[in-house]
N, C-alpha and C positions, 0 to 999 in steps of 0.2 A: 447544600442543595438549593439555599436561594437563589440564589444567583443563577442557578441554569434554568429554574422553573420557566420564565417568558420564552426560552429559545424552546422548552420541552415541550412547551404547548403549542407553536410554530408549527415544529417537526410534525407533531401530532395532527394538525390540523393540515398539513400539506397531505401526510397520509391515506386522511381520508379522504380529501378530493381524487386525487391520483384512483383510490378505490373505485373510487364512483364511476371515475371518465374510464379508466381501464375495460368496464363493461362495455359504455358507449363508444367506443373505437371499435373494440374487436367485433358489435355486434354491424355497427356501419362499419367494416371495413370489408364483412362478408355480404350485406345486403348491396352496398357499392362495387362492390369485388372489382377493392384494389389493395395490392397486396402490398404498395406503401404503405395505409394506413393499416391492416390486420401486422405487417413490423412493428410498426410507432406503437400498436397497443401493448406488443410482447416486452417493447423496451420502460413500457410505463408500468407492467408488470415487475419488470426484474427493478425498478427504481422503489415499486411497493417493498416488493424483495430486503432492497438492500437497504430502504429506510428502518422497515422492523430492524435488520442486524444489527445495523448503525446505531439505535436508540437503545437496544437488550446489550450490545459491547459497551456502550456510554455506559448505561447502569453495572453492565457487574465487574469489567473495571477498575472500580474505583472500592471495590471490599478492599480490605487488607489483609494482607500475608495470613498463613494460619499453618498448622506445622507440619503439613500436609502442601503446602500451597505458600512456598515463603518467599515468595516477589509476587501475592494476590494472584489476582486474575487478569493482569496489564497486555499480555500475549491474545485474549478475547480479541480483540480489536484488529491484529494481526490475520487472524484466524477467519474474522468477518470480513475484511478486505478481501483475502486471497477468495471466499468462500465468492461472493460479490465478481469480482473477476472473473472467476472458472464460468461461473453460471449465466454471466453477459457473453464472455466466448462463445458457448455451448448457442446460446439464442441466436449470436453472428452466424453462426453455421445453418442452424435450420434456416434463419430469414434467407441466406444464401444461395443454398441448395432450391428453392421456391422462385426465389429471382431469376436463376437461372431456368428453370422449366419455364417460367415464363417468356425468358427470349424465345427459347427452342421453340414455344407454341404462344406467340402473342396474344394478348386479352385484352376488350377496351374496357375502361372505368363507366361501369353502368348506369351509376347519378354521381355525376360531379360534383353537383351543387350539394347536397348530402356528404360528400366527401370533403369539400372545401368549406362545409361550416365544421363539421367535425375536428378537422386539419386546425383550421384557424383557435378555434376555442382551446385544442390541448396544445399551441403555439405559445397561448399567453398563459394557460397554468404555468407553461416549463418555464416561461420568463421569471413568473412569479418566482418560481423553483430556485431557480437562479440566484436571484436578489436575496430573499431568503438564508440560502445555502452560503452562499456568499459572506453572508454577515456572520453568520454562525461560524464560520471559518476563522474570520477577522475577529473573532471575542477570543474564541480557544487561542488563536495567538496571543492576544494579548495578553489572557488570563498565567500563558503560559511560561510566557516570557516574564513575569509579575512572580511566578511562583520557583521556576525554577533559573535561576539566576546562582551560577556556581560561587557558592561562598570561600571557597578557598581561592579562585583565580580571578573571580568577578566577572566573567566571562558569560554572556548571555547565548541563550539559542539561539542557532542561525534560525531562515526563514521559512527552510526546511522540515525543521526540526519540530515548528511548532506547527505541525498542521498533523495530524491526526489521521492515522493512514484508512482509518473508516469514514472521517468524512471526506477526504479525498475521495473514497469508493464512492459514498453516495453522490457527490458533486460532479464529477463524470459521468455518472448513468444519467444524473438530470441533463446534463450537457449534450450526451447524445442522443437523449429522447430527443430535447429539444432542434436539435437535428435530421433526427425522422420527420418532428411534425414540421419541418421546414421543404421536407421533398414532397411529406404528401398535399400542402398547399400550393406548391409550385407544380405536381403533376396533375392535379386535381383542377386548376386555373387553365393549364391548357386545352385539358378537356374541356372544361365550360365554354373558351374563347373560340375554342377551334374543334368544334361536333364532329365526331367522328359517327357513320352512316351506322345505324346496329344492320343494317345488311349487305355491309361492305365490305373488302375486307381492310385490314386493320392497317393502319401507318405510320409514321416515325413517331408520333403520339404513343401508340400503345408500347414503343420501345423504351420511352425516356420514363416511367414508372421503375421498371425493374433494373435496369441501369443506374439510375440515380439510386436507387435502394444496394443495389452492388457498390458503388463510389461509397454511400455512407458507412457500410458494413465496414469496407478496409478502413475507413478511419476510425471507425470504431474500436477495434483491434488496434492497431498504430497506437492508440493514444490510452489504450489499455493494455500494452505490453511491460509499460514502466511499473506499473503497481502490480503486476504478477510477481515481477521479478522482485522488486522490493521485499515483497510481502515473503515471500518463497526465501530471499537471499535469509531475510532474519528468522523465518523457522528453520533451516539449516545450516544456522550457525557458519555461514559463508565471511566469515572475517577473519585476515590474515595476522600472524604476528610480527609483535613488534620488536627492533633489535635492541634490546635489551644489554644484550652482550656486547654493547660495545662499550659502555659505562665505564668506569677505572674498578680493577678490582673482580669483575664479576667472569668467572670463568667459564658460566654455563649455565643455560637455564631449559627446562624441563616441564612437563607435567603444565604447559602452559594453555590456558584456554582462555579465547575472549568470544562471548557472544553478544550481542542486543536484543537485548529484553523485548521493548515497543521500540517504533521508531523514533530515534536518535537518542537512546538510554542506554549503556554501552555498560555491561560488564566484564569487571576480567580477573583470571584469579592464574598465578604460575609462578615457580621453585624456582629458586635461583641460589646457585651453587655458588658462593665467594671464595677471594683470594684467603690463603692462612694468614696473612699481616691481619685482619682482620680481627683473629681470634680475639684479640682485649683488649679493642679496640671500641668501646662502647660509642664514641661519638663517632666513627667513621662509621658504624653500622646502620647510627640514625642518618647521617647525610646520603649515602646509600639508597638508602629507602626510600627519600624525599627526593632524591633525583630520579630513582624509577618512577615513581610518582608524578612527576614532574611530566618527564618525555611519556606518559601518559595523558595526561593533561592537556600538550600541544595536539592531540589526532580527539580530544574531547569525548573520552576514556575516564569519569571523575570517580567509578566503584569501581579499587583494586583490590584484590589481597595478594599479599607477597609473603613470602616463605623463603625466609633465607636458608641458606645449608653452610655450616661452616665445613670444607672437604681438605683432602690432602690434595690440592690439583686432581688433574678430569680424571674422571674412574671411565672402567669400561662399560661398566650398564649404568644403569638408569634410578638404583634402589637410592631410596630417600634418606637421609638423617633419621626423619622419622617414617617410620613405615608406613606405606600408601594403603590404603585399605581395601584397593583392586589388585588382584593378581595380575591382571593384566596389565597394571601399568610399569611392568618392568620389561617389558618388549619396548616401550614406547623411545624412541633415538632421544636424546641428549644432543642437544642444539646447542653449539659452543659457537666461538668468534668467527672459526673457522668457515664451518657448516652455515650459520643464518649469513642470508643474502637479500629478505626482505629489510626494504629500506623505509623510515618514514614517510617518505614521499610517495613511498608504493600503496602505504596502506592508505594517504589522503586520496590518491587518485582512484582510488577502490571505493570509499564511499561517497565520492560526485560522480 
């Protein structure tokens, strides 16, 4: 716990500013009524949001297994990403839907000046945010790269790997705050530079507020669509298998399942049916084993378990050596040489 306390208190104290100004936005963004800045407050809001999850998935996380709970609570983090995601979407959409009335019925920014100090100050919180968030990204890689270093292959996470899909979440919501507060200082300056009459009516001024708020909104989205899907791919277990069956000897394999725990934690566990030369054959059964291991290994797959079956050649259903403890897993097809057509190279282009 040492080691993260200087970045916990960071977090924490970004927190509470974010708290503070999230008030002062939304209250100038209704007294200035512009509805760049009442956006920019909703997105400092859901970064409030997504720093709580962020820090509550960091802590529970990191418990360990319990026999109720036996890979912890590592998926938390998962759970707070996708959650983080949904609930930025959801905001893209109202700010959207407001942008839009606002072309239909144009509006000027009623003190600018109120708007452009407001704009500028949560500018350079997000910056803060930024540099901050930034670094805290850059430790957990290292950290993690220091810890989880495959000992059987030597093989280090990629760059990928070691970023943490909830600080990802929060380091995007900071990125697109910081974004908002970049249109409401830029719509907010035009206003100041270029007054528009309160008895006149309204002019290309009062367009480029909700326009530029529609531009941000799609990047917003855009650039929040990768970690939906990420997040969503590993709670449903969206990972293909591997051919397995093409190894010498193995004539079928079954009952196969690989999921991802957290991001880039990769489990798998699947039956595989051998040739009869096998039967006593005790060193071919280890070599066997270490080569399925093996071509797991190369897609960075390092928790298997394998279950061999010594059979008479392919049977017609599915029943095990030893018996499965689901009824239902004897519907389930028997994947032999023939039938599997995923290729290694299918399943690496599936996780970039």
């Amino acid at each position: 716990m040492g080691r993260y306390t200087g970045k916990s208190c960071r977090l924490s104290f970004m927190l509470g500013i974010m708290s503070v100004f999230f008030t002062a936005e939304i209250v100038g963004g209704y007294v200035g009524n512009s509805i760049a800045l009442i956006s920019d407050s909703f997105n400092m809001l859901s970064d409030i949001i997504s720093l709580s999850m962020g820090l509550l998935a960091a802590r529970v996380r990191r418990r360990n297994g319990s026999r109720r709970f036996t890979y912890g609570l590592a998926r938390v983090e998962v759970v707070g990403a996708l959650s983080n995601a949904v609930f930025l979407f959801a905001l893209c959409f109202t700010i959207a839907v407001q942008a839009l009335k606002r072309i239909i019925e144009p509006e000027r920014i009623d003190k600018p000046r109120l708007v452009l100090i407001v704009g500028s100050i949560g500018l350079g919180i997000n910056i803060v945010g930024l540099v901050i968030f930034q670094d805290f990204r850059m430790l957990l890689r290292k950290l993690k790269c220091q810890s989880d270093t495959d000992e059987e292959t030597g093989e280090e996470p990629t760059e990928e790997e070691g970023q943490p899909l909830n600080i990802r979440g929060v380091l995007l919501h900071v990125l697109n705050d910081a974004m908002g507060s970049l249109v409401v200082v830029v719509t907010a300056t035009l206003f100041y530079v270029w007054p528009v009459d309160a008895e006149g009516p309204c002019t290309w001024q009062c367009y480029v507020d909700p326009s530029m708020t529609l531009v941000m909104v799609g990047i917003v989205m855009f650039s929040g669509a990768p970690l939906v899907k990420e997040a969503a791919c590993i709670l449903l277990h969206m990972i293909p298998l591997e051919d397995v069956c093409r190894l010498p000897c193995v004539i079928s394999v079954h009952e196969a399942h690989m999921f991802e725990l957290t991001k880039g934690r990769f489990v798998a566990t699947l039956h595989v049916r051998v040739s009869p030369e096998l039967h006593n054959s005790h060193s071919g059964v280890i070599t066997l084993h270490r080569q399925i291991r093996e071509v797991f290994h190369k897609v960075r797959i390092h928790s298997v378990t394998v279950q061999l079956e010594l059979g008479e050649g392919i049977l017609n259903n599915c029943r095990c050596s030893t018996p499965c403890l689901s009824p239902s897993s004897i519907k389930h097809k028997q994947i032999t040489t023939k039938h599997l057509k995923i290729t290694r190279e299918n399943f690496k282009d599936f996780n970039h």
